[in-house]
C-alpha positions as CSV (number, residue, x, y, z in Angstrom):
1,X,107.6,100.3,79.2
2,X,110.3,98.1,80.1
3,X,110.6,95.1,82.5
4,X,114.1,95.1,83.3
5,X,114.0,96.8,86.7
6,X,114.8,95.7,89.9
7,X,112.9,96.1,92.4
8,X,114.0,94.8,96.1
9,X,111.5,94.5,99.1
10,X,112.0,95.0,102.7
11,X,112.3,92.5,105.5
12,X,108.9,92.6,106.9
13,X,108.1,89.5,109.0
14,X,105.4,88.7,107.4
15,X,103.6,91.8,107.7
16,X,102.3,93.7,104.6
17,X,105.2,96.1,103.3
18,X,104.3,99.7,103.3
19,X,104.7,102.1,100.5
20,X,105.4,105.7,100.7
21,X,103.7,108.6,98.9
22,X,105.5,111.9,98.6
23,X,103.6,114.5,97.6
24,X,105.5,117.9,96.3
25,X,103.2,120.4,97.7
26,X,102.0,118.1,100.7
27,X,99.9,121.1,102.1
28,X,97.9,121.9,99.2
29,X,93.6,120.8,98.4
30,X,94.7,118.0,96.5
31,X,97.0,116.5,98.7
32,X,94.8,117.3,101.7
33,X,92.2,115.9,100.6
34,X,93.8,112.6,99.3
35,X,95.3,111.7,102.6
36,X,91.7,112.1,103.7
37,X,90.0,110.6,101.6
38,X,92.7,107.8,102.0
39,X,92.3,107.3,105.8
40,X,88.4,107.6,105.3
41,X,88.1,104.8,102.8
42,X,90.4,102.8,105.3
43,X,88.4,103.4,108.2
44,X,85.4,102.6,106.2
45,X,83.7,106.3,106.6
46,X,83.2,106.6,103.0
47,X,82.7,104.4,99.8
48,X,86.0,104.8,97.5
49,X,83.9,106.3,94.9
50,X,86.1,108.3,92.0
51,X,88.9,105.1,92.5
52,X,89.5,103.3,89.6
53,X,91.5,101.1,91.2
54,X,89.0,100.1,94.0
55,X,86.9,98.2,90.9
56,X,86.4,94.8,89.9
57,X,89.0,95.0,87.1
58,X,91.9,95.5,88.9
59,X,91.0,92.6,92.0
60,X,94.2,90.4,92.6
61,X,96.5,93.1,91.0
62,X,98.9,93.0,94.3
63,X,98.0,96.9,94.1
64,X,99.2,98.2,97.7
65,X,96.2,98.3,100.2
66,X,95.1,102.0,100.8
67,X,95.9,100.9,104.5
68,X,99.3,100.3,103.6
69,X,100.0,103.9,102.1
70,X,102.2,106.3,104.8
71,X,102.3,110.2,103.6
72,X,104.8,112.7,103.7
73,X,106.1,115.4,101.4
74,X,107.6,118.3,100.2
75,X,106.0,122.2,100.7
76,X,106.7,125.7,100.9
77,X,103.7,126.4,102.8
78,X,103.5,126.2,106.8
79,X,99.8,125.4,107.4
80,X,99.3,122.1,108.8
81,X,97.3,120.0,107.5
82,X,94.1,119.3,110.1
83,X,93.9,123.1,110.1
84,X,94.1,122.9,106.3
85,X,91.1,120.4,106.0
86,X,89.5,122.4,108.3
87,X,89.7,125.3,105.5
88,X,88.3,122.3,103.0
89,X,85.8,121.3,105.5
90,X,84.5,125.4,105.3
91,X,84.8,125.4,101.4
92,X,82.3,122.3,100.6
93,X,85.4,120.5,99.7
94,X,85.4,117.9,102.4
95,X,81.9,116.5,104.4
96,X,81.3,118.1,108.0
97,X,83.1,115.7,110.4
98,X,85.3,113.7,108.3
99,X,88.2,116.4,109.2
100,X,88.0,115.6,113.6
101,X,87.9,111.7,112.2
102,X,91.0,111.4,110.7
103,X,92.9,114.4,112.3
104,X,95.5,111.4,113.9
105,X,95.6,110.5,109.8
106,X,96.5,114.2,109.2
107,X,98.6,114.8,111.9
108,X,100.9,112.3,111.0
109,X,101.5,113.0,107.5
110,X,101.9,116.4,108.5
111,X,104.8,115.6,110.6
112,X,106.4,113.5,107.8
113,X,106.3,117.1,105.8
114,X,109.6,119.0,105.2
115,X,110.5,122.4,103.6
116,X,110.6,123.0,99.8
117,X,112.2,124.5,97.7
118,X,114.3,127.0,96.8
119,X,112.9,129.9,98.3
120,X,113.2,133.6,97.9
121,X,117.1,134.2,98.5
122,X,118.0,130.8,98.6
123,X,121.6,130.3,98.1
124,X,121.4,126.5,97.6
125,X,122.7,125.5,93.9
126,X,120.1,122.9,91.6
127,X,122.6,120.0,92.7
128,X,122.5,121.1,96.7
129,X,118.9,121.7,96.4
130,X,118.8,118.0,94.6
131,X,120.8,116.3,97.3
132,X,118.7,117.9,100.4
133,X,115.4,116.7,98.9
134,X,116.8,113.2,97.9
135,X,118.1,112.9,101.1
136,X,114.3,113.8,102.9
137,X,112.8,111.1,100.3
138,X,115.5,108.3,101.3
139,X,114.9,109.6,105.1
140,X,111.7,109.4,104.7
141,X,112.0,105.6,103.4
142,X,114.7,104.4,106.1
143,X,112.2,106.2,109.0
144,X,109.1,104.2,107.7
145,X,110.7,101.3,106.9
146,X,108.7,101.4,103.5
147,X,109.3,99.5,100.7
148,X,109.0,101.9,98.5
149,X,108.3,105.5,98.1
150,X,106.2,107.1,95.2
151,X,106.8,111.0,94.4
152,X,103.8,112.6,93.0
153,X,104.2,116.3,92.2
154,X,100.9,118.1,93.0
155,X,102.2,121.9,93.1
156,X,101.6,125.0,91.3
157,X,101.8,125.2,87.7
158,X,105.2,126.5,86.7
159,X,105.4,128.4,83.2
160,X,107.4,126.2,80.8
161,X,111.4,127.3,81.1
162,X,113.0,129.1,78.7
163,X,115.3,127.2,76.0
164,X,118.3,129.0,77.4
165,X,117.5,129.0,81.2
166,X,120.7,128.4,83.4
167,X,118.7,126.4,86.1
168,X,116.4,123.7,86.7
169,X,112.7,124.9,87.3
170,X,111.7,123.7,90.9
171,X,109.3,121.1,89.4
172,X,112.3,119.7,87.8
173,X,114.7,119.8,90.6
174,X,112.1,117.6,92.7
175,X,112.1,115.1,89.9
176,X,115.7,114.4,89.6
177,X,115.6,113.9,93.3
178,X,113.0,111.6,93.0
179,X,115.3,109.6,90.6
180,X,118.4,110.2,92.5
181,X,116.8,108.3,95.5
182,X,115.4,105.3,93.5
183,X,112.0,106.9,93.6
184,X,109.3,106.1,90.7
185,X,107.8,109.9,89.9
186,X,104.4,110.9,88.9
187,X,103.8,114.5,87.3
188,X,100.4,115.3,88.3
189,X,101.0,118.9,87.0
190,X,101.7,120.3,83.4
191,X,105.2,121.7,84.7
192,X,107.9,120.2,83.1
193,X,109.4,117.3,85.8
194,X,111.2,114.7,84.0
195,X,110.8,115.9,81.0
196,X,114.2,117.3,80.3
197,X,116.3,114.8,78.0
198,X,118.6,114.8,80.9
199,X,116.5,113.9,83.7
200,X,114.1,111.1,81.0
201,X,118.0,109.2,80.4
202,X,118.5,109.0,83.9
203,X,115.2,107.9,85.2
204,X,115.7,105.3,82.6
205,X,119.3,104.5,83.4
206,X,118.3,104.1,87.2
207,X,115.2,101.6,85.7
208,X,112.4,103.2,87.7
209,X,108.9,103.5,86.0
210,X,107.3,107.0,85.8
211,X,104.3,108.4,84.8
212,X,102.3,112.1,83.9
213,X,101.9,114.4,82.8
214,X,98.6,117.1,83.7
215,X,95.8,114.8,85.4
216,X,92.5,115.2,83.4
217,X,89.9,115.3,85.6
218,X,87.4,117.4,83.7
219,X,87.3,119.5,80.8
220,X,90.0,118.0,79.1
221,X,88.2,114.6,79.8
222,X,85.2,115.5,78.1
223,X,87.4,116.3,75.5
224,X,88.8,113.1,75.2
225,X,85.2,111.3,75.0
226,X,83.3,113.8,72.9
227,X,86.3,114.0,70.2
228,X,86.3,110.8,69.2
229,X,82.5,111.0,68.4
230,X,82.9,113.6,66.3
231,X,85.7,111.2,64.1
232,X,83.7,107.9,64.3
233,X,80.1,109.7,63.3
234,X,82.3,111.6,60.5
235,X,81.6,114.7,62.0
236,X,83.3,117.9,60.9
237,X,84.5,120.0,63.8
238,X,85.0,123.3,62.7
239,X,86.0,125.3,66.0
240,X,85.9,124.0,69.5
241,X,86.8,127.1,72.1
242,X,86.8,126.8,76.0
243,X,86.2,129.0,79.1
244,X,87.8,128.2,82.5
245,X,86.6,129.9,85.5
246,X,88.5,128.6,89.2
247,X,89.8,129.5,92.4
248,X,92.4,128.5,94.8
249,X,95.9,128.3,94.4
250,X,95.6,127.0,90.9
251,X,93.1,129.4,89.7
252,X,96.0,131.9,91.4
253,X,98.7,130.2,89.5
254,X,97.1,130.1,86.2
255,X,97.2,133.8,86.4
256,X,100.4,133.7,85.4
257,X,100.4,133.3,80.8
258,X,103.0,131.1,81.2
259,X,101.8,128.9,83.2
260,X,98.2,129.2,81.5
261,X,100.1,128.4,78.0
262,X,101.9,125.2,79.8
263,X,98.1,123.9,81.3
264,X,96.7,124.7,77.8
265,X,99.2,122.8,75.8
266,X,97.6,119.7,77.2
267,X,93.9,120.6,76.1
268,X,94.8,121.1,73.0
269,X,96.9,118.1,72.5
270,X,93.6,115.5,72.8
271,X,92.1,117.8,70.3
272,X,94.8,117.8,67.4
273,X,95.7,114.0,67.9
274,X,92.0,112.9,68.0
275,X,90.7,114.9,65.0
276,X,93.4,115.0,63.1
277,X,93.5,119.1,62.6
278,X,94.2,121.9,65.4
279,X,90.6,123.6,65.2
280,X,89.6,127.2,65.7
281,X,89.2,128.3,69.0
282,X,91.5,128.7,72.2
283,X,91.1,127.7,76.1
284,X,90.7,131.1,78.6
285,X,91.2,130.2,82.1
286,X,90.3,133.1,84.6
287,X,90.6,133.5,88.0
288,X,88.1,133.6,90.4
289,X,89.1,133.5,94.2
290,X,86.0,133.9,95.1
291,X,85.3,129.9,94.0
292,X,88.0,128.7,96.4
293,X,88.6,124.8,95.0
294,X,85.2,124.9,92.8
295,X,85.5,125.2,88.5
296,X,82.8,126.0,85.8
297,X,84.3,125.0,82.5
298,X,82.4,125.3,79.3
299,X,83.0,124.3,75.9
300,X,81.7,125.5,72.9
301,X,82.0,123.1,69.3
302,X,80.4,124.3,66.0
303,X,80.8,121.0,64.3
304,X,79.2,120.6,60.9
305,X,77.0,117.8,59.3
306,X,74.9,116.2,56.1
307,X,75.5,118.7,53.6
308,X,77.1,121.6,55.4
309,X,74.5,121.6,58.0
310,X,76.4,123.9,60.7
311,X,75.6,122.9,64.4
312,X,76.7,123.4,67.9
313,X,77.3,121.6,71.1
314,X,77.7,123.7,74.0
315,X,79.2,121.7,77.7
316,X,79.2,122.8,81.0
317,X,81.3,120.8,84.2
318,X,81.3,122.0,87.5
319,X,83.0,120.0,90.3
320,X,85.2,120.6,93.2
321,X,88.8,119.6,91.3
322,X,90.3,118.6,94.6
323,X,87.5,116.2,94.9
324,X,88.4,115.1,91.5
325,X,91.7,115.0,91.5
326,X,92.4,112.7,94.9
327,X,91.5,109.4,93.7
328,X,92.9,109.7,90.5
329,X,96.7,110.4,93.1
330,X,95.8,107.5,94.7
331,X,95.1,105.2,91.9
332,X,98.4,106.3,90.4
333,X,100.4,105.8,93.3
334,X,99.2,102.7,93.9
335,X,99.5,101.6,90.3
336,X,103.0,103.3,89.8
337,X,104.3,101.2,93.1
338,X,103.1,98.0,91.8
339,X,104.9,98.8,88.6
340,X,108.0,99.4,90.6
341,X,107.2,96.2,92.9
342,X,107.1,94.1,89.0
343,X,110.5,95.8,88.3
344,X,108.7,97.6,85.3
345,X,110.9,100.5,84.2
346,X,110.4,103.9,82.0
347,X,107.1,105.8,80.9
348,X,103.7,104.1,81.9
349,X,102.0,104.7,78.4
350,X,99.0,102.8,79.9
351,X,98.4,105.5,82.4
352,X,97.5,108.1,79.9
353,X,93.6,107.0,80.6
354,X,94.6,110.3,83.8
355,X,96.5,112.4,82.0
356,X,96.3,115.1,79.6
357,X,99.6,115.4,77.9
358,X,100.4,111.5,78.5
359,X,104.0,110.1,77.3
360,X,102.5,108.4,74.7
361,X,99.6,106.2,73.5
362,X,96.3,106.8,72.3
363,X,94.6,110.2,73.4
364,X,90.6,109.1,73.6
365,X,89.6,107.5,76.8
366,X,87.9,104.9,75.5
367,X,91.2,103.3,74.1
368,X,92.9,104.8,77.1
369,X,90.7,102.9,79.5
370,X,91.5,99.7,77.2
371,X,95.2,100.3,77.5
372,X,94.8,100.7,81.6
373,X,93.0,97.6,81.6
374,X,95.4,95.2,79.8
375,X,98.0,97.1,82.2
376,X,95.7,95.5,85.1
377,X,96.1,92.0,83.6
378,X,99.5,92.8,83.5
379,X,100.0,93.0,86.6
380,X,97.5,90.4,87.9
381,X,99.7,88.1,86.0
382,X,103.0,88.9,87.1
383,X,102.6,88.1,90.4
């Protein structure tokens, strides 16, 4: 992380400056559901529970307020997003009545949504398709009068291009727009964004801080606490295998082997760093439509002890990942703003604590959560 940005804020008469958030895929659960859950915990109709940021360590950080945060975005999709809460509200996702309470919330961010991209047939080259979306973001900006805008890509999971592919994948396209309009970028996703050499010496040459990539917000998290147990009890782990079992658009998505192989990647990568060896055993995901925005993940770890005792733990998480997934967006945009507001440039290392393939850093939460703390004092003291 470097500190050699510069960072410029708006005339604002005094009033607090407002930040942006741009989400790619504006119109999916996550997004939904964060732009809820945002206007909820403003208006005071629900505790920020799942928000790092909203604890005691990161008081006086200058993070910007949650009221402060104005939504807009990129998608594909056409279904706006009250009737698309309503669709949450039906799945368990969101609480009965929270949907008609922030529908002016919604609505607005809704209207701050623009078409995606490139579409079936779409004649648009990867630089047009670059300039149209830069131009929404700095649109977006000027219209808002933010100081700031924040891209966080929430979409599908794209397979992993191949080494010789001619053109950008869309996941990458969105990033370089995101640093071609002075935006700080956030991969939520395991699709490749930024990282292309290309698009990483840019970002960097432009001096804008960016973090990702894959937020862990359950298996894989597990995996990052229960690993390092195994190393500091001297534990051998002999195989560790996992089942997925989700719905929705990412259980639809993950379908797809290449983009299952690109989620996986991530998984494994806490695994090998933590232990020191790639164990036996691979991650199945499976798609269920039938669970809409709900997983069931189970591990499975034969581990052995004392004198070649051979045991085994067996997990099992459950949650709603749109539930899960929304405060961790928000603490990242907020945190990735403040970066921007310090002039902090390049990868966040000390956001890996929400990611599963992070750019760098340690890989078990416990040191992860240490590193996101100092980057608290960080910024406490900066201001």
């Amino acid at each position: 992380m470097n500190h050699d940005g510069n960072a410029s804020e708006p005339q604002t008469g005094g009033r607090t400056a407002r930040t942006g958030v741009w989400f790619v895929g504006a119109r999916g659960s996550v997004a939904t559901t964060a732009v809820a859950g945002c206007a909820a915990v403003t208006a005071r109709l629900r505790p920020p529970t799942g928000m790092v940021t909203e604890t005691a360590p990161f008081d006086n950080t200058g993070l910007p307020p949650l009221s402060s945060l104005v939504f807009g975005g990129h998608d594909t999709a056409h279904c706006p997003l009250p009737k698309r809460a309503e669709h949450l509200t039906d799945g368990g996702v969101l609480p009965h009545g929270l949907g008609p309470a922030v529908r002016a919330e919604l609505q607005a961010a809704d209207e701050e949504i623009r078409l995606g991209g490139p579409l079936p047939g779409d004649a648009r080259s990867d630089e047009e398709l670059i300039v149209d979306f830069a131009a929404d973001l700095t649109s977006f900006r000027m219209r808002n009068a933010l100081a700031r805008v924040v891209v966080v890509n929430l979409s599908s999971t794209e397979p992993l291009p191949a080494p010789d592919a001619v053109r950008l994948p869309p996941s990458s396209l969105y990033a370089a727009a995101a640093v071609r309009a002075g935006c700080p970028y956030v991969n939520f996703t395991p699709s490749t964004g930024l990282r292309t050499p290309a698009l990483t010496d840019a970002a960097a040459a432009a001096a804008l801080p960016h973090a990702g990539r894959d937020g862990k917000t359950g298996q894989t998290l597990l995996r990052a606490v229960l690993a390092p147990m195994f190393v500091q009890r001297a534990l051998e782990v002999r195989a560790w295998s996992g089942t997925n079992l989700l719905g929705g658009g990412d259980g639809a998505a993950l379908a797809d082997p290449g983009a299952a192989a690109a989620k996986n990647a991530g998984k494994e990568r806490v695994l090998t760093e933590t232990l020191g060896h790639t164990p036996q055993g691979e991650v199945h995901i499976d798609d269920v439509p039938v669970l809409g925005d709900w997983k069931t993940a189970w591990d499975h770890i034969a581990f052995e002890g004392f004198l070649g005792s051979r045991m085994i733990l067996q997990t099992i998480w459950q949650g709603c990942d749109s539930a899960l997934a929304a405060p961790l967006v928000l603490d990242l945009a907020r945190l990735v703003a403040r970066a921007h507001e310090a002039g902090l440039s390049g990868p966040l290392t000390e956001l890996g604590f929400y990611f599963k393939d992070p750019d760098g850093g340690p890989s078990g939460l416990s040191e992860q959560f240490t590193a996101l703390l100092s980057f608290a004092d960080g910024l406490r003291e900066s201001r």
